[in-house]
C-alpha positions as CSV (number, residue, x, y, z in Angstrom):
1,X,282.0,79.1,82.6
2,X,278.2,79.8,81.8
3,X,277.6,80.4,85.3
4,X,280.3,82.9,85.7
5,X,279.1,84.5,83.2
6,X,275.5,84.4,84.5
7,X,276.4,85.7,87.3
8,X,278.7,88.4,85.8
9,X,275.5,89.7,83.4
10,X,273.3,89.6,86.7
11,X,275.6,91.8,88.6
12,X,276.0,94.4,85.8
13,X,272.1,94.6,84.9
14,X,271.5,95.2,88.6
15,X,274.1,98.2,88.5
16,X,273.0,99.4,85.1
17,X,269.2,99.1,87.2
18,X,271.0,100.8,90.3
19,X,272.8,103.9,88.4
20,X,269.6,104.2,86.5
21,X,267.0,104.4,89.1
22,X,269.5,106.9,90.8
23,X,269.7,109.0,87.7
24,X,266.3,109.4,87.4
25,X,265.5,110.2,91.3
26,X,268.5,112.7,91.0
27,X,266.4,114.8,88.1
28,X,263.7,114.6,89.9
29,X,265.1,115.8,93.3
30,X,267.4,118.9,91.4
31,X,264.1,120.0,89.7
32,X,261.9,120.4,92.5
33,X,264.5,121.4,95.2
34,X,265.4,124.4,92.5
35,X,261.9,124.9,92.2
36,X,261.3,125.4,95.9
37,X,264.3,127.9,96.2
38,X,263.0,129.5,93.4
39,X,260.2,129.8,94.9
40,X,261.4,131.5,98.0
41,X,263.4,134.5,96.0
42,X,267.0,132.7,94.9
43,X,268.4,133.8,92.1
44,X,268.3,131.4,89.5
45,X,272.2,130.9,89.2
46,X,272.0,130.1,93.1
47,X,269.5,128.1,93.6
48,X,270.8,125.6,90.9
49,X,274.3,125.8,92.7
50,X,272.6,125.1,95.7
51,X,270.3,122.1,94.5
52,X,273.3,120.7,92.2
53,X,275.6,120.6,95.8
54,X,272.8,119.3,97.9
55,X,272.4,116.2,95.1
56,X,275.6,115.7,95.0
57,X,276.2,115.3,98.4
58,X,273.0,112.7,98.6
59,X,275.0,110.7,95.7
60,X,278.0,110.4,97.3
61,X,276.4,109.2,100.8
62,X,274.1,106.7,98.8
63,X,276.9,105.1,97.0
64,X,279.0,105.5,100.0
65,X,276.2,103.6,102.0
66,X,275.4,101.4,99.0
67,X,279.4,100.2,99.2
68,X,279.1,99.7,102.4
69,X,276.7,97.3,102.8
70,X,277.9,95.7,100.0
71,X,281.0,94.6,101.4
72,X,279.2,93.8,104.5
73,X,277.1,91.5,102.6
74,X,280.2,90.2,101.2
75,X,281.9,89.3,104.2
76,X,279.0,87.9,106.1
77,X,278.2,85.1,103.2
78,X,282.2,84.2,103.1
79,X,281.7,83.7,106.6
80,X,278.9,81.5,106.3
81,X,280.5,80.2,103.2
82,X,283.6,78.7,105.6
83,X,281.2,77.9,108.3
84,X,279.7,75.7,106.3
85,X,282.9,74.2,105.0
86,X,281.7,75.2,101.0
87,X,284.5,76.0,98.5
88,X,285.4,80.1,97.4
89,X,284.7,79.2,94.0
90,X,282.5,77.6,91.4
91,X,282.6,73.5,91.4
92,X,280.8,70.5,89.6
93,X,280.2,67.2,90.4
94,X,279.2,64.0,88.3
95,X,278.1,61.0,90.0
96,X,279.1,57.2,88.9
97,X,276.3,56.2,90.7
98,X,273.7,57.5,89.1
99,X,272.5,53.7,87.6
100,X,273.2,51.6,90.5
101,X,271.1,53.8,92.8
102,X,268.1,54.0,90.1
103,X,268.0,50.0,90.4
104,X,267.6,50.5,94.1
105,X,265.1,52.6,94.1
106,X,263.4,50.5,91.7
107,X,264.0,47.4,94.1
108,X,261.8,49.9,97.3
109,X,258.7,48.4,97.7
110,X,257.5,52.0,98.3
111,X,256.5,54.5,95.7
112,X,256.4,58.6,96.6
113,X,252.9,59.8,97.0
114,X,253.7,63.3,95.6
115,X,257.3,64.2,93.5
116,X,259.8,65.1,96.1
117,X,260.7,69.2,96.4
118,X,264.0,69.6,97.6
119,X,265.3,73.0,98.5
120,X,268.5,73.7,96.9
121,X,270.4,75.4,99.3
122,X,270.8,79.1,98.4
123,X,274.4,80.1,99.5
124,X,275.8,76.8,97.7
125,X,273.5,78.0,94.5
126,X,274.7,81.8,95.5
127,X,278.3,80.3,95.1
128,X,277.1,77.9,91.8
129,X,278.4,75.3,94.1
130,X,276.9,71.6,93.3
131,X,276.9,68.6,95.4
132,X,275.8,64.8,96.1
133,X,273.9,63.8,99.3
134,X,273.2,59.8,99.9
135,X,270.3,59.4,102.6
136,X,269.4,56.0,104.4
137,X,266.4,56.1,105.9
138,X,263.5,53.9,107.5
139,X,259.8,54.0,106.4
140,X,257.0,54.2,109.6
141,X,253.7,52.8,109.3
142,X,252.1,55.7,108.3
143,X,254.7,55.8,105.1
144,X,257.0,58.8,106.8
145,X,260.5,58.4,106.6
146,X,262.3,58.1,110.2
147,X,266.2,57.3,111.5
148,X,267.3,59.9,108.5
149,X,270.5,59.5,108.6
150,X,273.7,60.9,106.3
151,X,275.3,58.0,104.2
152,X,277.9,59.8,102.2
153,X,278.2,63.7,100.8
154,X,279.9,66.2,99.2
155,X,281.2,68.7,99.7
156,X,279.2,70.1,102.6
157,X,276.6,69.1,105.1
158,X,274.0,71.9,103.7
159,X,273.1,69.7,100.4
160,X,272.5,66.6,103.4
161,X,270.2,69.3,105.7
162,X,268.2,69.8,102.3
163,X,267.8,66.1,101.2
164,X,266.5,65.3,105.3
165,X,263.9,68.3,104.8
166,X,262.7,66.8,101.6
167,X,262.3,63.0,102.8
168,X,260.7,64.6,106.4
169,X,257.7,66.0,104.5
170,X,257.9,63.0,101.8
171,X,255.1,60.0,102.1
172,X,255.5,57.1,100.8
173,X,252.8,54.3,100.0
174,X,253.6,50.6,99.4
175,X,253.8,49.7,96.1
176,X,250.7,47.7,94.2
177,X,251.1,44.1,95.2
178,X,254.4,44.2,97.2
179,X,254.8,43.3,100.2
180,X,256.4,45.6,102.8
181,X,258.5,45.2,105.3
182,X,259.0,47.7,108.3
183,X,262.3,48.3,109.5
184,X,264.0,47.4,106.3
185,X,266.5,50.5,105.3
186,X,266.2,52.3,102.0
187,X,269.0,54.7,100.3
188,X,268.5,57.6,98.0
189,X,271.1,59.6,96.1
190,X,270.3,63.7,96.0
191,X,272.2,65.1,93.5
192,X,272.0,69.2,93.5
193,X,273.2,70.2,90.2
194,X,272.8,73.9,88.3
195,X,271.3,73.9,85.0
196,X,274.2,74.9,82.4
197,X,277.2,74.9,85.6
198,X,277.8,71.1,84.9
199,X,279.7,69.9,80.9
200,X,279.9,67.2,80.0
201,X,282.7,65.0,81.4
202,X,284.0,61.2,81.3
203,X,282.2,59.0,84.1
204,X,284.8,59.4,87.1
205,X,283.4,60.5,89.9
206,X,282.9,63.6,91.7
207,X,285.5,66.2,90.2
């Protein structure tokens, strides 16, 4: 609900920006184009029916063009929305999880050099869509994760493409006075969420 109605506040401020902005350049134009064609001898009852049409005409194709590639945008993201096999509407997700796989990290002999930065990925945070991505990996010599592979997600292989861009720029170090061992595979649960999208629900699941 907050998110909708995020959403729904952003889109009227940016048309109460748009019709604004618009009102303003069409003063400006309608006093200079009156000015130039009173300038060259039009009557002053003419030239302002002549400015007033021409502005008018420039309104109608910018809101005409504005429309346009508005829907355009529109249809291209629901494209990319289905080819990326992400739902129409807002959805939440809680994880049961959650403990189990802070134990596990707890239990890596490795320790992150820098916080990880994961992208969130912007047509799932466009739709206020969350989502859960588990990650097995390896750990090289030179503490880079390797053999990324995708262990379990939901609902759509953009929130996995994030987590693998995170871990590929991620180093790890061994941990102080732990011994490591290379070619041992570690797990880590990515859970995308949107501050204020998810309430507060009874452990279950993904919903």
């Amino acid at each position: 609900m907050l998110v909708r109605a995020t959403r729904t506040l952003s889109a009227l401020t940016a048309r109460s920006l748009f019709f604004a902005g618009l009102f303003i350049l069409v003063v400006i134009l309608h006093l200079g184009l009156t000015g130039v064609l009173r300038a060259q001898g039009v009557g002053g009852g003419v030239s302002l029916f002549i400015s007033g049409a021409a502005i008018l005409a420039l309104v109608l194709g910018v809101v005409h063009a504005t429309e346009w590639a508005s829907e355009r945008l529109e249809l291209a993201r629901e494209m990319q929305r289905v080819r990326n096999h992400l739902p129409s509407g807002p959805c939440c997700v809680v994880w049961r999880g959650a403990a189990v796989a802070a134990s596990d990290e707890d239990a890596m002999p490795w320790e992150l050099e820098a916080p990880l930065r994961v992208r969130y990925p912007r047509l799932a945070r466009q739709l206020a869509v969350e989502g859960i991505a588990v990650v097995e990996f390896e750990i090289a010599a030179g503490g880079k994760a390797k053999n990324i592979v995708c262990a379990d997600i939901w609902p759509s292989t953009v929130f996995f493409e994030a987590a693998r861009e995170a871990l590929q720029l991620a180093v790890f170090r061994p941990k102080h006075d732990e011994h490591v061992r290379f070619g041992a595979t570690y797990r880590i649960p990515f859970i995308f969420r949107i501050e204020g999208a998810t309430t507060a629900l009874p452990e279950g699941g993904r919903v």
